[in-house]
C-alpha positions in Angstrom: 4.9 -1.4 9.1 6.7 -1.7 5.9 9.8 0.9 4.9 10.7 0.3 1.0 13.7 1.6 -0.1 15.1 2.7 -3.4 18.0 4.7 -5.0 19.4 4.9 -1.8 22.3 2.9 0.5 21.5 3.0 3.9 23.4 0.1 5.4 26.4 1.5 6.7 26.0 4.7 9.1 27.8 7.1 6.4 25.3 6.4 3.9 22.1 8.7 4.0 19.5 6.5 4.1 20.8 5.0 7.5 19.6 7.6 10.3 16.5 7.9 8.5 15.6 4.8 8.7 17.1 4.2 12.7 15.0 7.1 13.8 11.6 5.7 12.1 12.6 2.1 13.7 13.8 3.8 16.7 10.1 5.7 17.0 8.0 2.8 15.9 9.4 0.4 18.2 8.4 2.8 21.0 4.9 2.1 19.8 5.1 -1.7 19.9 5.7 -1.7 15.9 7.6 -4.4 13.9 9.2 -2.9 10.9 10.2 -4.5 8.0 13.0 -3.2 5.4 12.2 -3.8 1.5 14.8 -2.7 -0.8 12.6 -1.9 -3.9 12.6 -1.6 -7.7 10.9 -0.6 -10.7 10.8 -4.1 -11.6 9.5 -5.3 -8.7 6.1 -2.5 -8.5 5.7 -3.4 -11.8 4.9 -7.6 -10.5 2.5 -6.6 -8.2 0.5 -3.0 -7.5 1.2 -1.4 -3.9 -2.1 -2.1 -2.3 -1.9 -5.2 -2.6 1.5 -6.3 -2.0 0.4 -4.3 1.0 -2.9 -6.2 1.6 -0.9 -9.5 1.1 1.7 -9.3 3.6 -0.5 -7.3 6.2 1.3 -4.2 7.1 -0.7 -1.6 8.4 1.3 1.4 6.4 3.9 1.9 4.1 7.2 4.3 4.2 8.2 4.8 0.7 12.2 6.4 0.6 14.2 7.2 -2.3 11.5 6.7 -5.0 11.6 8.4 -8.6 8.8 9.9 -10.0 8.3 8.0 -13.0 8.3 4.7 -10.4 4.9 2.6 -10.6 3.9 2.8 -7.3 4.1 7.0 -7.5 0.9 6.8 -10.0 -0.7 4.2 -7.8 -0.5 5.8 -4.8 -2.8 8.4 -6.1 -5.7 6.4 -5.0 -3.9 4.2 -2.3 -6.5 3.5 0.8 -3.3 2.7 2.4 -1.6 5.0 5.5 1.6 5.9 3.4 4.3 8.2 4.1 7.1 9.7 1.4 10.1 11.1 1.9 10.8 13.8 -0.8 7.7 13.3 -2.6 4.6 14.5 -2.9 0.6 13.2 -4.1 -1.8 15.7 -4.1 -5.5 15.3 -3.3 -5.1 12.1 -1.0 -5.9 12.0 2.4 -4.0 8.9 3.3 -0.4 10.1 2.0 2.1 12.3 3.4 5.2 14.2 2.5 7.7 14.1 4.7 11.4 16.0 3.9 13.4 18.9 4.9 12.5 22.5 3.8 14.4 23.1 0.4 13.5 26.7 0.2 15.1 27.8 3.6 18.3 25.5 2.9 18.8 27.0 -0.2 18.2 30.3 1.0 20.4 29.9 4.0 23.3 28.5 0.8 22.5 31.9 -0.8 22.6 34.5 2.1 26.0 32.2 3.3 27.9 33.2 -0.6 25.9 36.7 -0.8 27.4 38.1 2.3 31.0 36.9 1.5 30.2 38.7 -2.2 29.4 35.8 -4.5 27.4 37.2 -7.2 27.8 34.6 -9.7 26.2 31.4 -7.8 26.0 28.2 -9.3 23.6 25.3 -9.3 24.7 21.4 -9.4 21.3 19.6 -9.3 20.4 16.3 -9.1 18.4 13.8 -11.6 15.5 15.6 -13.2 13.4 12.7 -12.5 13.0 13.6 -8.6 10.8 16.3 -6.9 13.6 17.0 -4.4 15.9 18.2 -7.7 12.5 20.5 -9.0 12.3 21.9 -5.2 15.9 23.0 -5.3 16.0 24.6 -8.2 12.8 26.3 -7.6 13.9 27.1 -4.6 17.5 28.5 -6.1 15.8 30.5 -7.9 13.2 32.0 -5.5 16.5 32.7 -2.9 18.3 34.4 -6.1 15.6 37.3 -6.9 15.3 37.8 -3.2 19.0 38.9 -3.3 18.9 40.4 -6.7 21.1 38.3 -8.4 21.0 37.6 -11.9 20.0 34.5 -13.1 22.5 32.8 -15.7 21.0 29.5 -17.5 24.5 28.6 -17.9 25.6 28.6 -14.2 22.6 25.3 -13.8 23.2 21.9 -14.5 21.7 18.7 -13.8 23.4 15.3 -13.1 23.1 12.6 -10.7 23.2 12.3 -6.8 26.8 10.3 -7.3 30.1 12.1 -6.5 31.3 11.1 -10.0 28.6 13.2 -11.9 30.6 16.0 -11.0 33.1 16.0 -13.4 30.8 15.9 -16.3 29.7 19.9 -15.5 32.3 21.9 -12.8 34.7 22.5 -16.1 31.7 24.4 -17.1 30.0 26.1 -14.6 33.6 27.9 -13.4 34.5 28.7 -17.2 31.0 30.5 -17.1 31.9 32.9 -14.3 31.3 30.8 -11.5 33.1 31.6 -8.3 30.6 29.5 -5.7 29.1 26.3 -6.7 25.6 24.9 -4.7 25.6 21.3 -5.1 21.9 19.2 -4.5 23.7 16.6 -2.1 27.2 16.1 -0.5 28.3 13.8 -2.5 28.2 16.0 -5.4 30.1 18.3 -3.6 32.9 16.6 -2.7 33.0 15.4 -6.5 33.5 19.2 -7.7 36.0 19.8 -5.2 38.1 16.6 -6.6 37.6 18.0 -9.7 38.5 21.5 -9.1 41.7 20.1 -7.1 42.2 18.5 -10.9 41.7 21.2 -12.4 44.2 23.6 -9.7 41.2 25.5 -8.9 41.7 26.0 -5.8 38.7 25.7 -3.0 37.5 28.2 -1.7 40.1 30.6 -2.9 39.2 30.5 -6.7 35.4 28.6 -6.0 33.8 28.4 -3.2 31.5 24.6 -2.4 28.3 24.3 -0.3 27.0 20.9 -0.4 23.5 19.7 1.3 22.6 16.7 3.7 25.5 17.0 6.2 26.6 13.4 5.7 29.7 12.6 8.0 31.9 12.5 5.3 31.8 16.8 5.3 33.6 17.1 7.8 36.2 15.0 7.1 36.9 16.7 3.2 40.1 18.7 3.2 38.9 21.3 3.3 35.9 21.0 5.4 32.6 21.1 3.3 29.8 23.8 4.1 27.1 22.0 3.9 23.0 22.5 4.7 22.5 20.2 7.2 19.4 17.7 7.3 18.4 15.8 10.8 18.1 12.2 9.3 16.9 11.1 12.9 14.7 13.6 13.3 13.2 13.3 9.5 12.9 9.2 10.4 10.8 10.4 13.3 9.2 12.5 11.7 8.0 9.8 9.2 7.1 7.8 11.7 4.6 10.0 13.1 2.8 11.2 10.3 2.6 7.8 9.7 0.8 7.0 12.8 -1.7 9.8 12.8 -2.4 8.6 8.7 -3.5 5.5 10.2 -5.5 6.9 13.1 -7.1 8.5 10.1 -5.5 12.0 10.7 -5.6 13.4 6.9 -1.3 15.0 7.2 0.0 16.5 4.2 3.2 18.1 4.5 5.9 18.2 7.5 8.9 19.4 6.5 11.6 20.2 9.3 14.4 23.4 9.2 17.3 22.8 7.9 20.6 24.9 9.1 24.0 26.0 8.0 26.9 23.8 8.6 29.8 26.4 8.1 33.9 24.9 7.4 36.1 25.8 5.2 35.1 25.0 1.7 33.7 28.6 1.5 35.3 31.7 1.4 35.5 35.7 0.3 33.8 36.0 -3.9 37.5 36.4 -5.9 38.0 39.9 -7.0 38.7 38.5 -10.6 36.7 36.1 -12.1 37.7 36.4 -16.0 40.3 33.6 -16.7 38.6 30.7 -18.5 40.0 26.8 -17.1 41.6 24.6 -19.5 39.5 22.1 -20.4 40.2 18.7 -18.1 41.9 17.1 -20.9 44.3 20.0 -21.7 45.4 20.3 -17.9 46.9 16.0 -18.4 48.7 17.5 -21.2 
């Protein structure tokens, strides 16, 4: 078996790729399984199509993590014969290819219900890259969890960036100078960027803005303050990879198996601010 990796660290166990990948190992080996780990790029699909890199090297099935949309191997994989297993994506109308993630709707909606009961009516969105499904997911789901608790839907209180703490700082300024008082970020790491930039800023978290992140990665719980965050099982979605990818090869047609997420509460969230009027200075007028 073959795990490919892209747009993701996974080395080290605070990165997020890492308990993904031990529990898929950790289940295959079970099974008598060697598993190879091949860090991948666009570059690299584009030398060689997927079925027969994986025809070459004889792997029996193929665990694709961290891909983008627009990668090679996504259009290929349409008509793959190969057992294949993604993690946050999703190929329609092929029996031999499986999505594998956490359910976005419920985490979102679990964000939501978290800011509505503490009064948050203006809710924010920090999204990731709009080349992913994962980012289109969240904001569908936002979206979906905000008319179930008839809020209002602001354009303005949406932004896209990347999965990288420093993409942050590029949108919180924003976001809180459009009414803002809770931000929902698409990872962790993007949430502990808009608290560094609020603490910038002397917007103070959760007092002034309250910061839900998503993923759980160990470096939450170690924020001051804490970071409420939606937590994903990374083991559990490695074994969960793992075995849709064993019933794909024993010709088992999966589609979708998406675990629950739940709410990781600290202190990053707090009571909606009875005022929220006061625009911020813009980041360079606050070095001034």
């Amino acid at each position: 078996l073959c795990i490919f990796i892209e747009n993701m660290l996974y080395e080290k166990p605070e990165d997020f790729g890492f308990d993904i990948l031990l529990g898929f190992k950790q289940a295959a080996i079970r099974d008598n399984w060697e598993v190879h780990i091949v860090p991948m790029t666009p570059v690299l699909q584009m030398k060689e199509p997927y079925d027969r890199y994986m025809v070459r090297n004889q792997y029996h099935g193929g665990f694709l993590v961290g891909f983008a949309l627009k990668d090679p191997w996504m259009k290929q994989l349409e008509n793959t014969t190969i057992p294949t297993v993604l993690f946050d994506n999703y190929i329609k109308h092929n029996p031999n290819v499986a999505y594998i993630g956490t359910d976005s709707f419920e985490g979102i909606d679990l964000a939501i219900d978290h800011l509505h009961e503490l009064g948050h009516t203006h809710i924010a969105l920090l999204n990731g890259s709009k080349d992913s499904m994962i980012t289109a997911n969240r904001y569908d789901a936002y979206i979906s969890s905000m008319q179930n608790h008839n809020l209002d839907i602001d354009e303005d209180l949406i932004a896209y960036g990347y999965y990288v703490e420093e993409s942050a700082k590029y949108h919180v300024t924003d976001l809180i100078n459009h009414g803002a008082t809770a931000i929902i970020c698409g990872n962790d790491l993007l949430a502990i960027g808009a608290m560094k930039e609020c603490q910038k800023l002397h917007v103070r978290v959760p007092e002034d803005v309250s910061i839900i992140g998503y993923d759980n990665l160990p470096s939450a719980s170690t924020t001051n303050p804490g970071l409420t965050t939606i937590n994903q099982d990374r083991l559990d979605l490695g074994k969960n990879s793992y075995a849709a990818l064993y019933w794909l090869i024993d010709k088992v047609p999966i589609s979708r198996s998406l675990l629950r997420p739940t709410l990781v509460v600290r202190e990053s969230t707090g009571s909606a601010p009875l005022m929220k009027n006061k625009k911020l200075l813009l980041a360079e007028d606050v070095l001034v």
